[in-house]
N, CA, C and O atoms as CSV, one atom per row, in Angstrom:
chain,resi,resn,atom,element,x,y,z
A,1,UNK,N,N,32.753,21.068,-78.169
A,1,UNK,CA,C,31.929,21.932,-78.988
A,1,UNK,C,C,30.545,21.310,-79.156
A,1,UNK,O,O,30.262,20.189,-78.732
A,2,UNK,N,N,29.680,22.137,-79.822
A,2,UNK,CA,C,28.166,21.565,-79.924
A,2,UNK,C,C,27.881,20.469,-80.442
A,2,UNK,O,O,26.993,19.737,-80.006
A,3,UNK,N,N,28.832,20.131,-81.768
A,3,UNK,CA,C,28.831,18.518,-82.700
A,3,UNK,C,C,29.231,17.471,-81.915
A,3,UNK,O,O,28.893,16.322,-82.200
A,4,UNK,N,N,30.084,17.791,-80.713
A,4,UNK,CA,C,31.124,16.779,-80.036
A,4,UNK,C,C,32.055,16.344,-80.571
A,4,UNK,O,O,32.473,15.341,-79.992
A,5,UNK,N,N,32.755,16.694,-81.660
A,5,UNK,CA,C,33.865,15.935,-82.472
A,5,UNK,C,C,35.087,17.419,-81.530
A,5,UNK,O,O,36.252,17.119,-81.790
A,6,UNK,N,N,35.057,18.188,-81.008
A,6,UNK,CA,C,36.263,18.754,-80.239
A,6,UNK,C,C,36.283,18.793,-78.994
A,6,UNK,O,O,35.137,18.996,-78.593
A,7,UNK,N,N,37.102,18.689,-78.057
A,7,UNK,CA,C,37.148,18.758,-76.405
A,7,UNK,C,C,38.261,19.676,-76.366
A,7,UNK,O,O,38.956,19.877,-77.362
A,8,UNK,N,N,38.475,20.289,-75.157
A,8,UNK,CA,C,39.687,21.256,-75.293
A,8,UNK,C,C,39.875,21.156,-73.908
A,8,UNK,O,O,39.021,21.708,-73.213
A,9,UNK,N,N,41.034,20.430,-73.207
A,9,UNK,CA,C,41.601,20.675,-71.826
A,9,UNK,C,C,42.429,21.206,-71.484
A,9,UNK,O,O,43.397,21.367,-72.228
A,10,UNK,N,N,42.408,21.613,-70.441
A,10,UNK,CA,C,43.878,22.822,-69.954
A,10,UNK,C,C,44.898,22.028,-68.949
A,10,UNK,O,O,44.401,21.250,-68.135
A,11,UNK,N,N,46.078,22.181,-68.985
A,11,UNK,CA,C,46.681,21.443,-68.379
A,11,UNK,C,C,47.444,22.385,-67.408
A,11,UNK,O,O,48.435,23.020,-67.769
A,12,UNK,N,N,46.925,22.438,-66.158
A,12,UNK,CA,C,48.064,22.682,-64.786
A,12,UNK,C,C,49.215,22.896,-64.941
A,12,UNK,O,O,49.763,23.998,-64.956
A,13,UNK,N,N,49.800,21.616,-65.102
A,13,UNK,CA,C,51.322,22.103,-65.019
A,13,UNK,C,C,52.179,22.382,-66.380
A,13,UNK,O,O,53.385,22.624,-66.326
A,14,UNK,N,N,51.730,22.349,-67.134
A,14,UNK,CA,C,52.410,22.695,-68.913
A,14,UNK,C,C,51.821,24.191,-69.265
A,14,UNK,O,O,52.290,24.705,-70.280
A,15,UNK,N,N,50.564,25.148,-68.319
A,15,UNK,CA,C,50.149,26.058,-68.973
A,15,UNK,C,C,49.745,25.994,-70.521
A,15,UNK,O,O,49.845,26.920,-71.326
A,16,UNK,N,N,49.208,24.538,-70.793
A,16,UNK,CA,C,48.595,24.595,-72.292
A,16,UNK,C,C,46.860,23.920,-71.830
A,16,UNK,O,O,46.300,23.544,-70.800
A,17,UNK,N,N,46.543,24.058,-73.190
A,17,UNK,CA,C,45.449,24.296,-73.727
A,17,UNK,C,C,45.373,22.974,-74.619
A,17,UNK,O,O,46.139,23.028,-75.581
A,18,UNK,N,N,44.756,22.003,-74.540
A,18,UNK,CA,C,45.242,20.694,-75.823
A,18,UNK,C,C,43.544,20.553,-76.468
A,18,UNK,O,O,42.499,20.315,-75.862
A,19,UNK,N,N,43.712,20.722,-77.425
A,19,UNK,CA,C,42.650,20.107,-78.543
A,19,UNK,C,C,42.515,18.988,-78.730
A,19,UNK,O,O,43.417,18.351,-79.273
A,20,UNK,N,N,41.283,18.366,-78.317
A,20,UNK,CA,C,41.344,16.265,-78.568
A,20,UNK,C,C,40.367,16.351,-79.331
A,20,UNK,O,O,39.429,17.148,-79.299
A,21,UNK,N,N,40.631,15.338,-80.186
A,21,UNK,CA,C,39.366,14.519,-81.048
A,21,UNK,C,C,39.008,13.937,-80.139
A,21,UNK,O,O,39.868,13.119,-79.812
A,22,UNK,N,N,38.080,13.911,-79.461
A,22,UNK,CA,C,37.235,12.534,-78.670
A,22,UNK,C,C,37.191,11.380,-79.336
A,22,UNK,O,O,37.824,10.366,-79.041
A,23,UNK,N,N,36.482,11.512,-80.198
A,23,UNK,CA,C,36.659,9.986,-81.375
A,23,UNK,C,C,37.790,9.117,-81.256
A,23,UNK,O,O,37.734,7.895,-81.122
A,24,UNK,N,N,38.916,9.892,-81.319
A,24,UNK,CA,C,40.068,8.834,-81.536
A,24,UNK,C,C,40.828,9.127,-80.406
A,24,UNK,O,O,41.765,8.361,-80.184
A,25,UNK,N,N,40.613,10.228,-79.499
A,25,UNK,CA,C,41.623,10.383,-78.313
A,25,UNK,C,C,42.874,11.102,-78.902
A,25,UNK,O,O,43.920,10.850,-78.303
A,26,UNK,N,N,42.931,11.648,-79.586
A,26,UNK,CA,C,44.354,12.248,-79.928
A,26,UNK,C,C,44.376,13.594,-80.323
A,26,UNK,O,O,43.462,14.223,-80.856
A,27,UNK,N,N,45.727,14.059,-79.954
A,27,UNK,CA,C,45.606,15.439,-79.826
A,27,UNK,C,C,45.708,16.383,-80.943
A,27,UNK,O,O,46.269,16.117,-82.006
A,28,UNK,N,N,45.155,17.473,-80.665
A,28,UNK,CA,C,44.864,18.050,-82.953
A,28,UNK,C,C,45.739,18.988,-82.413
A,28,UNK,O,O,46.797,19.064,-83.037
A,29,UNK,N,N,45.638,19.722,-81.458
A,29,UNK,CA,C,46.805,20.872,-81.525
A,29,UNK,C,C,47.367,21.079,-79.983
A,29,UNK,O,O,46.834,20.422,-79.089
A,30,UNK,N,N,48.142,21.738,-79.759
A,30,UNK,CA,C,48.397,22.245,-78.683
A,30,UNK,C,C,48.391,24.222,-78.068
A,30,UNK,O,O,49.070,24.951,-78.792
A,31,UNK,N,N,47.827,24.774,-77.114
A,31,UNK,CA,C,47.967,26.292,-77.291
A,31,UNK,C,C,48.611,26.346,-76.012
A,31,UNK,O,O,48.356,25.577,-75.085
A,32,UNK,N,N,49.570,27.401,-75.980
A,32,UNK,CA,C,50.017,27.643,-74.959
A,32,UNK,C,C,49.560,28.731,-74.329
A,32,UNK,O,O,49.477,29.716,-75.063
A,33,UNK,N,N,49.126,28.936,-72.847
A,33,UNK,CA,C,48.445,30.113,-72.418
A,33,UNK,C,C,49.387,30.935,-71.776
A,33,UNK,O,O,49.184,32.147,-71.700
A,34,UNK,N,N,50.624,30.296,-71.198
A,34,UNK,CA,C,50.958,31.609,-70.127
A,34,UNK,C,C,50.520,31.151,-68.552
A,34,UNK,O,O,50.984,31.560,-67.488
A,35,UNK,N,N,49.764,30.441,-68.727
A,35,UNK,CA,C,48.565,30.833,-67.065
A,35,UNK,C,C,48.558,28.980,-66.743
A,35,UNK,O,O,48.402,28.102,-67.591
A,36,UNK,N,N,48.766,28.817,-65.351
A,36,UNK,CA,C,49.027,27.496,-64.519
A,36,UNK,C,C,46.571,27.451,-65.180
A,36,UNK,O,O,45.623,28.196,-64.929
A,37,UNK,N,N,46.686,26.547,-65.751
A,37,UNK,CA,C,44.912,26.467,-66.091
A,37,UNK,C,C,44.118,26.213,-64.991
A,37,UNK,O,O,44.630,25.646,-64.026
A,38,UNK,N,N,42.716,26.601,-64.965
A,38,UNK,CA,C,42.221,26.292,-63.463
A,38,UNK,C,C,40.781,25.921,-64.447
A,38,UNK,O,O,40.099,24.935,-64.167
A,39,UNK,N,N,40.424,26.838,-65.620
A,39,UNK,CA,C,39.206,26.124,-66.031
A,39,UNK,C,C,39.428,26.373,-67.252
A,39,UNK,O,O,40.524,26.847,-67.550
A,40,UNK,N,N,38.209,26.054,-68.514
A,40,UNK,CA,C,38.098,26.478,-70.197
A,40,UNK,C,C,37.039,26.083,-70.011
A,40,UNK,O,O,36.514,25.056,-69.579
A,41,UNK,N,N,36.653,27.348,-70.520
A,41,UNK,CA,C,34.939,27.607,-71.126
A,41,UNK,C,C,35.227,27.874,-73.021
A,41,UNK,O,O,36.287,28.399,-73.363
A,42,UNK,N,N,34.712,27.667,-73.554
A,42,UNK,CA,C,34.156,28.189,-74.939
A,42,UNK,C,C,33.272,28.423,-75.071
A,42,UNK,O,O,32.277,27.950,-74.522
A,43,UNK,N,N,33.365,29.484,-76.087
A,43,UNK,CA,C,32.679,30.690,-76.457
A,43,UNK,C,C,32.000,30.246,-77.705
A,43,UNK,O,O,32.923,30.050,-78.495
A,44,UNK,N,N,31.011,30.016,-78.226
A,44,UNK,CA,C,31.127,29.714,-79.656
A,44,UNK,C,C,30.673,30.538,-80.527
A,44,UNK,O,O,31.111,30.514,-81.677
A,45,UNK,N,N,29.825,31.314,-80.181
A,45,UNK,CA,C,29.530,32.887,-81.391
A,45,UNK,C,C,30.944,33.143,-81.605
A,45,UNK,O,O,31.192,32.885,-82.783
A,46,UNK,N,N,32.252,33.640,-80.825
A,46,UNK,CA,C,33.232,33.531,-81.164
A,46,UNK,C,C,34.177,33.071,-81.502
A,46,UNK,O,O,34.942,33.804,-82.128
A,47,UNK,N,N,34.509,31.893,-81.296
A,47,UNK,CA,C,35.271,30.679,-81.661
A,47,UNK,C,C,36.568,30.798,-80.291
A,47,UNK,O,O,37.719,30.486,-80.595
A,48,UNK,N,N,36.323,31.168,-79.115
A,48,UNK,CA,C,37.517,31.315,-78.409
A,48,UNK,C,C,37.602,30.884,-77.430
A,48,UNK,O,O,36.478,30.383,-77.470
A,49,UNK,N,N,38.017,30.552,-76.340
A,49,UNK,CA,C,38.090,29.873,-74.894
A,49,UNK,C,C,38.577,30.517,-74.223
A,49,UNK,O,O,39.731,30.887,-74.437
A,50,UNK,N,N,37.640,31.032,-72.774
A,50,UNK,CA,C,38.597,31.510,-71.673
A,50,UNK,C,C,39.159,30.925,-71.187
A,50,UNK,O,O,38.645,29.807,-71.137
A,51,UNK,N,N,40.417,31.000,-70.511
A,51,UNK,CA,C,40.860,29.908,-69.468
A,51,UNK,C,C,41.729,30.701,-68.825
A,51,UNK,O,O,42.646,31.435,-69.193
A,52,UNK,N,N,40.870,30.164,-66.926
A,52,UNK,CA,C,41.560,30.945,-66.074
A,52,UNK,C,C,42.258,30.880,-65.376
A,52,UNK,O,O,42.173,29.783,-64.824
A,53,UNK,N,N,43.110,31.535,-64.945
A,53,UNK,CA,C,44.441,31.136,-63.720
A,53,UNK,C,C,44.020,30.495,-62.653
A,53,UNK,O,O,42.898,30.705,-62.191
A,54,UNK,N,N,44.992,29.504,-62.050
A,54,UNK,CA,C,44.248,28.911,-60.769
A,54,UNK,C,C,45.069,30.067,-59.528
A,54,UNK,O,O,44.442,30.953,-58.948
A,55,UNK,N,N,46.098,29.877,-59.387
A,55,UNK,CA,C,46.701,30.825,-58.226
A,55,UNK,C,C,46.769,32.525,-58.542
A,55,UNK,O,O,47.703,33.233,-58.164
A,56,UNK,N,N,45.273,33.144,-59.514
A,56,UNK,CA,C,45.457,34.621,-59.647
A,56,UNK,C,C,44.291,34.961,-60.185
A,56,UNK,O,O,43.363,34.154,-60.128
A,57,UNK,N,N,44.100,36.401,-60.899
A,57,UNK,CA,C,43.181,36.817,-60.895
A,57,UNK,C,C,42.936,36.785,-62.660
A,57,UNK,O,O,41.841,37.116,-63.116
A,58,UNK,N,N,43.796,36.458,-63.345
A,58,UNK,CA,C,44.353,36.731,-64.649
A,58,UNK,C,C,43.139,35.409,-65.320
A,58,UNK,O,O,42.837,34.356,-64.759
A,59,UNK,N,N,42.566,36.006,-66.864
A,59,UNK,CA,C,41.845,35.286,-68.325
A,59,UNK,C,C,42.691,35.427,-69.246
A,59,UNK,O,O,43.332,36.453,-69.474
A,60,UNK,N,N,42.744,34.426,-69.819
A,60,UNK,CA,C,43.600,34.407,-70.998
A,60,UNK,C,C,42.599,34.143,-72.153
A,60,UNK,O,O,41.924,33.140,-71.923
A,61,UNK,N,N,42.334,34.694,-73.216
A,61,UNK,CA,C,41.224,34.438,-74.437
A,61,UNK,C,C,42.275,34.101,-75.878
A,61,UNK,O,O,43.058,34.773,-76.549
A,62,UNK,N,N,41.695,32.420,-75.899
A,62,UNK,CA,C,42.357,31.823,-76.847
A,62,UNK,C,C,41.642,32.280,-78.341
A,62,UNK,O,O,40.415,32.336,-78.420
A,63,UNK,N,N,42.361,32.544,-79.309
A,63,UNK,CA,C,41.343,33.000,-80.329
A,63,UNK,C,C,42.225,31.345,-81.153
A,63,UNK,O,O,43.394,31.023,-81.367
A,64,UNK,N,N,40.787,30.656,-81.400
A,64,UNK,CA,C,40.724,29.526,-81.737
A,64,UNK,C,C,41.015,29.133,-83.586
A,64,UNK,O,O,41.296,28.108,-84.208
A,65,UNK,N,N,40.787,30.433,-83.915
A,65,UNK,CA,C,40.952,30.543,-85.454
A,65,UNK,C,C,42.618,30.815,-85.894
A,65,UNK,O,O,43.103,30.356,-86.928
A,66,UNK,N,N,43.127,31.372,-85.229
A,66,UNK,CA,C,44.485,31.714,-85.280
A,66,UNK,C,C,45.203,30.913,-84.217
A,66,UNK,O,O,46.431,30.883,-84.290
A,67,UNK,N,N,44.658,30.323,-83.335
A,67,UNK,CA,C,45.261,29.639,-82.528
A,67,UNK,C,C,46.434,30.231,-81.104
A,67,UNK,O,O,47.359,29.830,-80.397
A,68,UNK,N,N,45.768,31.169,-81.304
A,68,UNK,CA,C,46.851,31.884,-80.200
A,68,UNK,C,C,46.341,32.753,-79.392
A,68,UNK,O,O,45.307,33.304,-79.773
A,69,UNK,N,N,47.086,33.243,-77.638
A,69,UNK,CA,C,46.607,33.780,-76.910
A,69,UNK,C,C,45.958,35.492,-77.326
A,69,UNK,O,O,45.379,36.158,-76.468
């Protein structure tokens, strides 16, 4: 995010989404997408992250406030 205190990576083979503190390296949450991850962008007027399939055509939009796909 813009402050740098959040990172958000997608993981390949778990189909999640992990929230890190950079600071300390540890993980604040976990989201599950559904979708093998290929990238995550955030959105920040909205608070949400795309993240897209690697083997398809499919976005999944994380709504970051509720935490779910």
């Amino acid at each position: 995010n813009t402050d740098g205190s959040l990172l958000w990576v997608g993981s390949f083979d778990s189909n999640i989404v992990y929230e890190i503190d950079p600071a300390t390296l540890t993980v604040v949450r976990s989201i599950g997408t559904g979708l093998q991850t290929y990238d995550v962008a955030w959105v920040p007027g909205r608070d949400e992250l795309y993240v897209t399939e690697f083997s398809g055509d499919r976005v999944a939009i994380v709504d970051l406030v509720a935490g779910a796909v």
